[in-house]
C-alpha positions as CSV (number, residue, x, y, z in Angstrom):
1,X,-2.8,-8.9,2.6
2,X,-5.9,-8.2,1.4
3,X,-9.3,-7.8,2.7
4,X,-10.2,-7.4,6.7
5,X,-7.4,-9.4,7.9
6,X,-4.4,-7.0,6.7
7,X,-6.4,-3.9,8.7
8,X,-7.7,-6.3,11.5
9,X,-3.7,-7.4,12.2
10,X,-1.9,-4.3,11.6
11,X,-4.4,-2.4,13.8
12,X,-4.6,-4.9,16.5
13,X,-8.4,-4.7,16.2
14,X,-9.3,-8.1,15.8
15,X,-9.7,-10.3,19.0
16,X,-12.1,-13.2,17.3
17,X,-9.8,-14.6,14.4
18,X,-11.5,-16.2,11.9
19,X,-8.9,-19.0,9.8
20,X,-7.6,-16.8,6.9
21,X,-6.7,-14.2,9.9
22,X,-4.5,-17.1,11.5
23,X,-2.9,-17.7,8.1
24,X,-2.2,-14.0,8.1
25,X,-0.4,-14.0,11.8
26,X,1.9,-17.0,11.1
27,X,3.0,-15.4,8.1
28,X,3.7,-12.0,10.6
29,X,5.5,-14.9,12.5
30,X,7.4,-15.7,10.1
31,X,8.5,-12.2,8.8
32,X,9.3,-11.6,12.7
33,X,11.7,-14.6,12.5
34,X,13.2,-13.5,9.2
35,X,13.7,-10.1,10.7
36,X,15.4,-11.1,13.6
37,X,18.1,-13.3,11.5
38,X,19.3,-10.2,9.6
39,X,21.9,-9.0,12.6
40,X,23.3,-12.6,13.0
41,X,23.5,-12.6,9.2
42,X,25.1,-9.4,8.9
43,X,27.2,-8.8,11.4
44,X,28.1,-12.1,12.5
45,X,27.7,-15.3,9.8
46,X,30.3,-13.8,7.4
47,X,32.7,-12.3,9.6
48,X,33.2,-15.0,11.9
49,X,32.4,-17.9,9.3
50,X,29.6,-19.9,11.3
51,X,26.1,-20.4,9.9
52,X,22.6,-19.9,12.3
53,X,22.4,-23.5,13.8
54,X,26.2,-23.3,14.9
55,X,25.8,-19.8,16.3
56,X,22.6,-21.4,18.5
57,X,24.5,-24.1,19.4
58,X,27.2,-22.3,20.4
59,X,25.3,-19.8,22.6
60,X,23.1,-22.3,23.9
61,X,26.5,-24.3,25.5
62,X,27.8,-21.2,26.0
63,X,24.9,-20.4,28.4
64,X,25.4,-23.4,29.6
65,X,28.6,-24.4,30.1
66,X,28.5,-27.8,29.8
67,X,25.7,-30.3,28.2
68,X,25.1,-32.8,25.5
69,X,23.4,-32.4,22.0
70,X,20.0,-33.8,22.9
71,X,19.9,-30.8,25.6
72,X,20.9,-28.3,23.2
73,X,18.5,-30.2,20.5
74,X,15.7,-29.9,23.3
75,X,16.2,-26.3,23.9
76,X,16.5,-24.6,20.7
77,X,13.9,-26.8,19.0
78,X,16.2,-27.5,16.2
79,X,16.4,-31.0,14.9
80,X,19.7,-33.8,16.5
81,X,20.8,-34.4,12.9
82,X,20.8,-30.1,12.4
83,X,22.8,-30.1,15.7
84,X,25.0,-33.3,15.4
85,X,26.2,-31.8,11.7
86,X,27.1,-28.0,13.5
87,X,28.2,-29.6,16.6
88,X,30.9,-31.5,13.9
89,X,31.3,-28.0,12.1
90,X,32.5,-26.3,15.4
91,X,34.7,-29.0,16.6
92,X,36.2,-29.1,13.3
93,X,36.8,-25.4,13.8
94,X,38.2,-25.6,17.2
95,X,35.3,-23.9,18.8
96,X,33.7,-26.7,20.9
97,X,34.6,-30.0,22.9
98,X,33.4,-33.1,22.3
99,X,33.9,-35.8,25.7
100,X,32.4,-39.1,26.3
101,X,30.8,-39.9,29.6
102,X,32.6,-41.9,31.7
103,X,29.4,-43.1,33.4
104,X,27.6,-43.4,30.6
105,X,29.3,-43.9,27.2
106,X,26.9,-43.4,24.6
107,X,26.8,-39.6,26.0
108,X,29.0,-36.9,24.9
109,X,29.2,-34.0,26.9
110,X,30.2,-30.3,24.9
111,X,31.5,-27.6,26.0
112,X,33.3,-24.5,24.7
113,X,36.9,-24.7,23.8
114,X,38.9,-21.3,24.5
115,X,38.5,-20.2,21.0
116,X,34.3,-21.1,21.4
117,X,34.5,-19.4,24.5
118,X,36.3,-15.8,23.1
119,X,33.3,-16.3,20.3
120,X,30.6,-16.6,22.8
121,X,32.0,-13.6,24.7
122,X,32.1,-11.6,21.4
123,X,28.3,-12.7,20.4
124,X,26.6,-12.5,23.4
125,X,26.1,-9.1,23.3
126,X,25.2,-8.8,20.1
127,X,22.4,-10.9,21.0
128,X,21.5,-8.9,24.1
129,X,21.6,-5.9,21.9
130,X,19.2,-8.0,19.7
131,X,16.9,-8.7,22.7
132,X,17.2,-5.2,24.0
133,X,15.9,-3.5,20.4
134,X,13.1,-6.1,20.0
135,X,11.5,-5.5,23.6
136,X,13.1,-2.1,24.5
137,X,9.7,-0.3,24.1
138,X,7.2,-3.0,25.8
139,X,5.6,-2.9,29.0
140,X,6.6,-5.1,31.6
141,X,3.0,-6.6,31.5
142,X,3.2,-6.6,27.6
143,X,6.5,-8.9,28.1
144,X,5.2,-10.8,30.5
145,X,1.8,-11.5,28.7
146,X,4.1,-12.2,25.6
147,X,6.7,-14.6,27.1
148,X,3.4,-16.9,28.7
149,X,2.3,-17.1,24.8
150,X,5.5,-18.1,23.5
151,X,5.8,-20.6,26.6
152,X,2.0,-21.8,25.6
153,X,2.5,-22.2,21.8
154,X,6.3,-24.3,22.2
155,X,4.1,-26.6,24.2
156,X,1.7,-27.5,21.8
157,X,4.4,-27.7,19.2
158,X,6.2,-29.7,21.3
159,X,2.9,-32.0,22.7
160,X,3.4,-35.5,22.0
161,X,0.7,-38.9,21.6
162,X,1.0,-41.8,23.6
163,X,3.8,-43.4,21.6
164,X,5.9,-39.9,21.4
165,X,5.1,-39.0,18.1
166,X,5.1,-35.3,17.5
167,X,1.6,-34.5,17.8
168,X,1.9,-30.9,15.3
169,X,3.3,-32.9,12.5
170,X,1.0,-35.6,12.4
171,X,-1.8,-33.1,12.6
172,X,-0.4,-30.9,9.7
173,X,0.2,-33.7,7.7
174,X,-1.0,-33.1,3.9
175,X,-4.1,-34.9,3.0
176,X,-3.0,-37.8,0.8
């Protein structure tokens, strides 16, 4: 970081962003999300042989109980094909259950299987301990304030044009 934009971040000074300041914050972003993989990837990944997009597909039907990949897709914000190929990964392991829907057979409903169950039960706190650490020293109001920003930027990722195209990617796209 060089310049204003370093100072005007790390200090919290800087209320009026210009664009190289925004370039500056999703990069933070993205450090923050790096950071908060290194406890899944080194206490968990390894030892219990499941990469990131099985973990959050196990702990999202964990949560749960019971739901079907778009769900899981829809909550995590992680693509069907990324979940269809862990969702394979952990049935192939024994860790979730795969059942069509009677009343509707192009649905499959998952669920945990005993041996994705004792997993969840042995990763959920981890993550709580995660969750704990990360927010631990925040305000209630700084929480608060935090959580409605999260809320208000997943929507406009997640904002759609008339014919459901994802609205984001068609206005990152690369000039041609």
């Amino acid at each position: 970081m060089d310049g204003d934009s370093g100072v005007a971040l790390k200090s919290g000074a800087s209320v009026h962003m210009d664009e190289a300041d925004e370039v500056v914050l999703l990069h933070r972003l993205l450090k923050l999300t790096n950071r908060l993989m290194a406890p899944f990837s080194m206490h968990l990944s390894h030892r219990y042989k499941i990469s990131l997009n099985e973990f959050r597909v196990l702990m999202t039907i964990g949560a749960l109980g019971k739901t079907a990949s778009h769900e899981v897709a829809e909550l995590t914000g992680v693509n069907a094909m990324s979940i269809s190929r862990a969702v394979a990964t952990l049935q192939k392991h024994g860790r979730v259950v795969v059942e069509r829907d009677e009343g509707n057979k192009r649905r499959k409903w998952l669920s945990l299987s005993d041996e994705g169950r004792r997993l969840y039960e042995i990763m959920r706190p981890q993550t709580e301990t995660v969750a704990h650490y990360l927010f631990g020293k925040l305000e209630q109001t700084e929480l608060e304030g935090f959580a409605s920003i999260v809320e208000r930027l997943i929507e406009r990722l997640d904002a759609e044009d008339e014919q459901g195209n994802s609205l984001f990617l068609e206005r990152t796209k690369p000039e041609e």
